[in-house]
N, C-alpha and C positions, 0 to 999 in steps of 0.2 A: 534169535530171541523170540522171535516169532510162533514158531514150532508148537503146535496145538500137542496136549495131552492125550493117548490114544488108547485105549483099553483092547485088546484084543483078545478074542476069544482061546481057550487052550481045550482041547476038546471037552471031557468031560471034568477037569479039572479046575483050577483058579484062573482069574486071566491073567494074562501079562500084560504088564504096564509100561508104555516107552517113558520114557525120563527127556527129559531137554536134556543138550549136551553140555548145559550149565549147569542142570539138579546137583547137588554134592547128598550121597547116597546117609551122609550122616547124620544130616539135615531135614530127610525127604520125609515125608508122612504121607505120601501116596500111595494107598494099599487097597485092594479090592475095589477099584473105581470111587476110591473117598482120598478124604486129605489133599494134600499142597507139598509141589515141587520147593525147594528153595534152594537158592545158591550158598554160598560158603559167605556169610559179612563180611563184611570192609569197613573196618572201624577209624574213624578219623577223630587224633586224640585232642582233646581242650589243649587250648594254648593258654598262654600266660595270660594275655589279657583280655582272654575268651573262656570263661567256665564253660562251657556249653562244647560237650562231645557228639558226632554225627556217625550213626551206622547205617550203612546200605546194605541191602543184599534184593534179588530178585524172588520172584514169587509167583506161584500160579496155580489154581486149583485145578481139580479135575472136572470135567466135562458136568454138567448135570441139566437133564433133561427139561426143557420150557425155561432154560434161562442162561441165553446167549452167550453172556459174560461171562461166565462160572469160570471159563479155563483161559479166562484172558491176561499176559501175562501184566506184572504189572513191578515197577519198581520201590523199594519197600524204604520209606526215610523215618529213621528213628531218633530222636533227638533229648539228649539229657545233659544232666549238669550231676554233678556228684556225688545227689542224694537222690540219684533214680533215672527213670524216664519221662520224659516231660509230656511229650507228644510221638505220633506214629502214624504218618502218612503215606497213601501207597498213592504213587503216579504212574496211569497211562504212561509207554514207552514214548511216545511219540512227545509227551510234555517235558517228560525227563531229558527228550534228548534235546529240546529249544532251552530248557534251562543249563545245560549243557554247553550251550554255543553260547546262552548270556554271558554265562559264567568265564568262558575263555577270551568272549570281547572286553572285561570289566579288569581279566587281566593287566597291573602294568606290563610287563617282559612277554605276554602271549606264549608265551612256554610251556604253558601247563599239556 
């Protein structure tokens, strides 16, 4: 998840551009050293007595120079109800993943 975006030179042509082993190539708008990896969503559907739908997927720009962050990856929470999107927030991996371990403590059955 980790895995920094890398642009590599190709002689005198285009660069190449490595992909994380999560990018989904249909998704990806990383071209020429611009744009953002992203994985393939994961949609989690409203329940009965929850309007409210959740989609993840992961996300990471490409490198850009004086600004550290640019290619950091970052996990992507999209959250709606049935006339749209409501809200869209992206979590640092490391917060994602303590909400992660909340979320399986608050389990009853701990199965998840």
């Amino acid at each position: 998840m980790t895995q920094t975006t890398t642009v590599q030179p190709q002689g005198q042509g285009r660069p190449v551009i490595r992909h994380p082993v999560w990018c989904d190539p249909a998704s990806c708008t990383a071209m020429d050293g611009h744009g953002h990896h992203f994985s393939r969503v994961i949609e989690l559907k409203a329940l009965p007595r929850c309007p409210l739908g959740v989609a993840v997927r992961l996300s990471q720009g490409t490198a850009v120079a004086d600004f550290p962050l640019s290619n950091v990856p970052l996990v992507q929470l999209s959250i709606a109800d049935d006339e749209g999107e409501l809200c869209e927030v992206g979590l640092y991996v490391e917060m994602a993943q303590e909400l992660g371990r909340l979320l399986v403590r608050l389990s009853p059955d701990r199965r998840l």
